[in-house]
Residue frames as qw, qx, qy, qz and C-alpha x, y, z in Angstrom:
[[0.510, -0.504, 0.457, 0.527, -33.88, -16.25, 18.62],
 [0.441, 0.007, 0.552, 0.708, -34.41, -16.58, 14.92],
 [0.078, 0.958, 0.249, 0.118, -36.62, -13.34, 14.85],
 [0.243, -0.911, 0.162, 0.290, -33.28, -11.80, 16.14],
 [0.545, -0.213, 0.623, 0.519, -30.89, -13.36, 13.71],
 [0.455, 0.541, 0.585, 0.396, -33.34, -12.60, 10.96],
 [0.101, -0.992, -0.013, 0.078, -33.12, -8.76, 11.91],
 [0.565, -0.716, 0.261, 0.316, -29.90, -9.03, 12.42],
 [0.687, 0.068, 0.598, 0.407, -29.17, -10.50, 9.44],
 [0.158, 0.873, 0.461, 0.025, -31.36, -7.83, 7.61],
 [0.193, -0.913, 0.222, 0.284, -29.17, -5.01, 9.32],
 [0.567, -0.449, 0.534, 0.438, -26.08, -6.78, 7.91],
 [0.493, 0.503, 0.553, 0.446, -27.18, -6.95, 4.21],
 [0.022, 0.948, 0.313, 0.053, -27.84, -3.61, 4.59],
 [0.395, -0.763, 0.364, 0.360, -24.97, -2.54, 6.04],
 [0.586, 0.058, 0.628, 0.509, -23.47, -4.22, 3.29],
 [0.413, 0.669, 0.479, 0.390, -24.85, -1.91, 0.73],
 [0.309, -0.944, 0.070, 0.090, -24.00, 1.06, 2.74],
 [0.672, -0.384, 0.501, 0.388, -20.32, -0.83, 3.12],
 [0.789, 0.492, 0.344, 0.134, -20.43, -0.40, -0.89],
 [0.190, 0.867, 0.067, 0.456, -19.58, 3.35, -1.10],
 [0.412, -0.866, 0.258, -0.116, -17.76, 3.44, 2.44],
 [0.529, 0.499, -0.683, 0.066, -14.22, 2.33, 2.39],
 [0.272, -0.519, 0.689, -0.426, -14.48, 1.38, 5.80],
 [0.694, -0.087, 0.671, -0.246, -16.56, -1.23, 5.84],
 [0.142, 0.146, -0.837, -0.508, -16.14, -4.12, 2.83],
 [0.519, 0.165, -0.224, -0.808, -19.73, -4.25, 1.37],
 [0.685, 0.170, -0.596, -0.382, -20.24, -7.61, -0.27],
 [0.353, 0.127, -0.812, 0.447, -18.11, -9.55, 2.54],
 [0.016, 0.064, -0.671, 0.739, -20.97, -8.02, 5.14],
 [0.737, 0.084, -0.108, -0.662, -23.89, -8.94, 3.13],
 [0.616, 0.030, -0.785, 0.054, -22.65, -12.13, 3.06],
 [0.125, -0.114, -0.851, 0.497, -22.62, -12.30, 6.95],
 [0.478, 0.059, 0.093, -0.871, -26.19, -11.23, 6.62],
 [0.783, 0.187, -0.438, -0.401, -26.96, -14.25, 4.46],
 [0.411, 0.068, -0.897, 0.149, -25.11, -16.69, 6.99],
 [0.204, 0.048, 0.531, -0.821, -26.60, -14.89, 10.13],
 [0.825, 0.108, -0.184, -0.524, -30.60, -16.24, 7.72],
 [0.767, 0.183, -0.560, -0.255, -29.08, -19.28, 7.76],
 [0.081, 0.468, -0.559, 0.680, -28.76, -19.66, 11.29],
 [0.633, -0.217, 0.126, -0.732, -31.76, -19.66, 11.86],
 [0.323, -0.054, 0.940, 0.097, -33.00, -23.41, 12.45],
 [0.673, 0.544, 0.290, -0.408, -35.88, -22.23, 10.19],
 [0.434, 0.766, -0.372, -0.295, -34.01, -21.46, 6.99],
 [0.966, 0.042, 0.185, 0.176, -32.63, -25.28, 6.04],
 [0.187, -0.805, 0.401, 0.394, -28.63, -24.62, 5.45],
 [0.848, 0.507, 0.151, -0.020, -27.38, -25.06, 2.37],
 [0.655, -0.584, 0.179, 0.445, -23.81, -25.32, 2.27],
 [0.639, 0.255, 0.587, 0.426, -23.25, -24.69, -1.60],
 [0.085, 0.847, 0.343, 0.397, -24.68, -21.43, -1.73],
 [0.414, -0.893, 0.169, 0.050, -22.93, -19.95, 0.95],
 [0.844, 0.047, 0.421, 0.330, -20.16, -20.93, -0.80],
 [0.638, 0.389, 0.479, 0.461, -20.43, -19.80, -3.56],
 [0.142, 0.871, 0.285, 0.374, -21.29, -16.57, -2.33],
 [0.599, -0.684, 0.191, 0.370, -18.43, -16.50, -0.01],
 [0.644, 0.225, 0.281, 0.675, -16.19, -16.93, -3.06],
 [0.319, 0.664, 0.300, 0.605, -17.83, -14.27, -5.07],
 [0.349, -0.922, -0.130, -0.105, -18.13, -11.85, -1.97],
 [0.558, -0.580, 0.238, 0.543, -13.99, -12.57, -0.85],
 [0.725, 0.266, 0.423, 0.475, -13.12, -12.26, -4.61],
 [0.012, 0.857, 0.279, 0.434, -14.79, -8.60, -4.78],
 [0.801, -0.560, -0.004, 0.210, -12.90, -8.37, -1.57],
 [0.762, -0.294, 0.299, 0.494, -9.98, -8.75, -2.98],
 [0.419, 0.486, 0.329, 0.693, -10.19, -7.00, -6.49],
 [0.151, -0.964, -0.181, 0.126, -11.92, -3.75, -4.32],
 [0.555, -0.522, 0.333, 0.556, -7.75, -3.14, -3.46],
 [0.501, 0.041, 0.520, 0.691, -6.72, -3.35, -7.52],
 [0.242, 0.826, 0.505, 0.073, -9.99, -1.90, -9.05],
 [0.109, -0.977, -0.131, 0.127, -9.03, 1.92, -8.15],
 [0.406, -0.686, 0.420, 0.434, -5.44, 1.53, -8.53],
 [0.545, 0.194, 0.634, 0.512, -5.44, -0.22, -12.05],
 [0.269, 0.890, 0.228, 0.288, -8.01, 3.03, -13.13],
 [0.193, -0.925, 0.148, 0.292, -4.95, 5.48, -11.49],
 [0.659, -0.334, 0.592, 0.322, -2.51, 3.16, -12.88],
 [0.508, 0.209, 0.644, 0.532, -3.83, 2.93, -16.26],
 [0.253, 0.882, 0.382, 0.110, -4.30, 6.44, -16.74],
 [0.601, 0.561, -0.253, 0.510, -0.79, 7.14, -16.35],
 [0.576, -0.770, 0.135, -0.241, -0.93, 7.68, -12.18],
 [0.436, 0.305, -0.763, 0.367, 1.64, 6.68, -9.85],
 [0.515, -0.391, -0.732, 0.214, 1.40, 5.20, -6.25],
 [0.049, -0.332, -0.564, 0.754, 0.58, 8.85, -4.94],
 [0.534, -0.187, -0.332, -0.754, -2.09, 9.16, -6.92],
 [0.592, -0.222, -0.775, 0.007, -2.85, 5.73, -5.25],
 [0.443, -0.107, -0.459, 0.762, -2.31, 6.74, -2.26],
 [0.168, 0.007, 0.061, -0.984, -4.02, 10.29, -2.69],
 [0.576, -0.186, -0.690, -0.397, -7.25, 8.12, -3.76],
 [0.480, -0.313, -0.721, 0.389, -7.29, 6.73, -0.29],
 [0.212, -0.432, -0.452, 0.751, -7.04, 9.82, 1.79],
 [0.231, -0.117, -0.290, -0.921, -9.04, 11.74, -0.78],
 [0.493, -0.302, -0.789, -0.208, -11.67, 9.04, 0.16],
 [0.455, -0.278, -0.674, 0.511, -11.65, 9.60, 3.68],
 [0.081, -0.415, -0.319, 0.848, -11.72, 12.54, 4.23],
 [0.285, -0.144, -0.412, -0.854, -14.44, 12.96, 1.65],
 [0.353, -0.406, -0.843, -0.001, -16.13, 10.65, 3.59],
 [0.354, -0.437, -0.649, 0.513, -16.10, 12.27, 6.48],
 [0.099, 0.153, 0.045, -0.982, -16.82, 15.94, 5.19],
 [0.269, 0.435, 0.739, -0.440, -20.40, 16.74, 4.86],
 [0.190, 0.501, -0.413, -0.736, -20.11, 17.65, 1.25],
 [0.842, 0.437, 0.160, -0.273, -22.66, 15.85, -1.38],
 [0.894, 0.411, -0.108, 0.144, -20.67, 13.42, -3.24],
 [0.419, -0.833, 0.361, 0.031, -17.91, 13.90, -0.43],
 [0.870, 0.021, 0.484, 0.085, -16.40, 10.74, -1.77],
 [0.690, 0.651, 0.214, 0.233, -16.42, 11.19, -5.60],
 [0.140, 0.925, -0.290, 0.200, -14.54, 14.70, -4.93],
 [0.375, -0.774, 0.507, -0.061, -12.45, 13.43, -2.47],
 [0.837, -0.082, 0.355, 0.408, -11.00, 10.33, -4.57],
 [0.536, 0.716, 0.122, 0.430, -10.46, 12.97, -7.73],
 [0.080, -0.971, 0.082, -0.208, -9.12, 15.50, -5.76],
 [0.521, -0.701, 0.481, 0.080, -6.85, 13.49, -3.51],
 [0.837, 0.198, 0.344, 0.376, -5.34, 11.40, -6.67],
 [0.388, 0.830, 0.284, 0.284, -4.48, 14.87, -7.77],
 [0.349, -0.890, 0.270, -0.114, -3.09, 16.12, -4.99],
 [0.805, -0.227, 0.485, 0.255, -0.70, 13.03, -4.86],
 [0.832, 0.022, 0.237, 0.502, 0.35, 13.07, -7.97],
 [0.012, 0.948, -0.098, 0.302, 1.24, 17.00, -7.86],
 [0.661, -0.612, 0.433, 0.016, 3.11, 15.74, -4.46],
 [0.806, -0.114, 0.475, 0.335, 5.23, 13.33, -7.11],
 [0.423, 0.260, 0.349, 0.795, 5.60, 16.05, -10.14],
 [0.020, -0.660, -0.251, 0.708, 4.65, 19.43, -9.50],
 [0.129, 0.308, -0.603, -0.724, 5.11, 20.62, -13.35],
 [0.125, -0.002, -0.710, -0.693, 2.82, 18.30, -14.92],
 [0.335, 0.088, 0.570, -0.745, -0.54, 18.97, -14.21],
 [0.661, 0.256, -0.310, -0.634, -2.04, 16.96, -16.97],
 [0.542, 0.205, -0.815, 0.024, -0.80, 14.10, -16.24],
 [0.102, -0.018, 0.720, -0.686, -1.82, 14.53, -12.76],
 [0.543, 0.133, 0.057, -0.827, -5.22, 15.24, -14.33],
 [0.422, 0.294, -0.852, -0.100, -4.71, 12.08, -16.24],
 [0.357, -0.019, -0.890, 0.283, -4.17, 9.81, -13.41],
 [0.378, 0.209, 0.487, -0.759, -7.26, 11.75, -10.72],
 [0.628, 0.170, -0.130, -0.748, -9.47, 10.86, -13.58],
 [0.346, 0.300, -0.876, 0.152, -8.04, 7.35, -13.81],
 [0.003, -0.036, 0.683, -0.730, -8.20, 7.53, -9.69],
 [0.446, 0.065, 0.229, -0.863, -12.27, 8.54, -10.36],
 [0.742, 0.148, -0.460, -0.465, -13.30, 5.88, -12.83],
 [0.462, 0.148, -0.860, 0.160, -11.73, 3.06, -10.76],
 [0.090, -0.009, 0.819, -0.566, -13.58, 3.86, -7.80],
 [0.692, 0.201, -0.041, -0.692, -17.00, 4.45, -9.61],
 [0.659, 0.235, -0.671, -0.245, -16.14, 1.15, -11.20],
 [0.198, 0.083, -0.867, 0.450, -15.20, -0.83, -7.74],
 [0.401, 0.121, 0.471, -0.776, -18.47, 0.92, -5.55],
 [0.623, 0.193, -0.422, -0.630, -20.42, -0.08, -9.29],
 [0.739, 0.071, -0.667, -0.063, -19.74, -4.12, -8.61],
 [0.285, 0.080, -0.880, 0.372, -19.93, -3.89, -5.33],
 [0.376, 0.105, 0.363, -0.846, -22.87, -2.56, -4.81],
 [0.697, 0.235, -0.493, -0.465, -24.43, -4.60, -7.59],
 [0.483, 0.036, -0.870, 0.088, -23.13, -7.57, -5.58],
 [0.089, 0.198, 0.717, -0.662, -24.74, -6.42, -2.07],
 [0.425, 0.079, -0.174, -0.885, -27.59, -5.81, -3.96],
 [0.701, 0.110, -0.674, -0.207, -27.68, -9.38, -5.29],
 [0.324, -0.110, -0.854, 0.393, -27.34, -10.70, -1.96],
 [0.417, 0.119, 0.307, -0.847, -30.50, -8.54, -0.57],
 [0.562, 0.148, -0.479, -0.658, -32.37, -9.98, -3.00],
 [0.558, 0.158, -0.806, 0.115, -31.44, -13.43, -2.20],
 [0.032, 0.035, -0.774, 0.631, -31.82, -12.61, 1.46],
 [0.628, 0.183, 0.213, -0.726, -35.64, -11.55, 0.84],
 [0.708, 0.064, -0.518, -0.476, -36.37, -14.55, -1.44],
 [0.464, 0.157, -0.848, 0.202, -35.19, -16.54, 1.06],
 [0.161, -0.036, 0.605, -0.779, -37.13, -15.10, 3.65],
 [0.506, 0.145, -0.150, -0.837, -40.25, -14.84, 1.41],
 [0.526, 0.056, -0.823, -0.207, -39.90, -18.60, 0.98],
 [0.570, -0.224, -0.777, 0.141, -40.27, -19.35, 4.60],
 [0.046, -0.304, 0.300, -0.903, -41.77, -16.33, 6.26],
 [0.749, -0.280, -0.442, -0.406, -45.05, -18.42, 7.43],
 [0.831, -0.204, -0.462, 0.233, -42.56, -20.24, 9.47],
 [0.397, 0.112, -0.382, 0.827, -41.06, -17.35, 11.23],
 [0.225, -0.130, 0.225, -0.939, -44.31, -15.72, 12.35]]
């Protein structure tokens, strides 16, 4: 059983880095359940402080993911369909099979939005898509940096007590 939690756990950190760049899944929050899913084990001694602490920092990122993108649309002179365009620009970059499907598709769809809210000023639209681009580079930046940090963690932690698991 705690060869399969420790896989499991594995997958989830992973996923978590994966979860950085995909809106769908929330990055940091699913490395964490990687790191509880190690501590499961009955090998890995539980430490209730640390999982903590990285619960905080993992809901906190959580929570700012939501502002991040909208403060860079916001403070580049965007409105809420730039916001808005961001989102579905996302998606559906996701899903197209275009290199850097993403990147284009938050710039493009903050653009489209705020065209959709002033048709005349296309600088300002430009404005706010660039805005729309930096915020999500910036959000994917610190969360990935945080699933990172929690890989780490998950391998020192293994590294400490891999003897005992095999």
């Amino acid at each position: 059983m705690d060869i399969f939690l420790l896989i499991l756990g594995f997958v989830f950190v992973i996923l978590g880095i994966i979860g950085s760049f995909l809106p769908i899944l929330p990055g940091p929050l699913t490395s964490w359940v990687g790191l509880l899913l190690l501590y499961f084990t009955k090998i890995i001694p539980v430490d209730y402080t640390f999982l903590g602490i990285t619960l905080a920092i993992a809901l906190l990122i959580f929570v700012l993911d939501y502002f991040i993108p909208a403060f860079g649309t916001k403070r580049f002179g965007g409105t809420k369909y730039g916001v808005y365009g961001t989102t579905i620009g996302l998606i559906i970059g996701l899903l197209s099979p275009i290199p850097f499907g993403m990147l284009l598709g938050a710039f493009f769809g903050a653009f489209i939005g705020e065209l959709l809210y002033d048709k005349k000023d296309t600088n300002r639209a430009l404005k706010a898509s660039f805005g729309a681009f930096f915020g999500f580079l910036a959000s994917a930046t610190i969360k990935f940096s945080i699933a990172a940090i929690y890989l780490v963690l998950f391998l020192i932690k293994f590294w400490e007590f891999r003897n005992d698991f095999f």
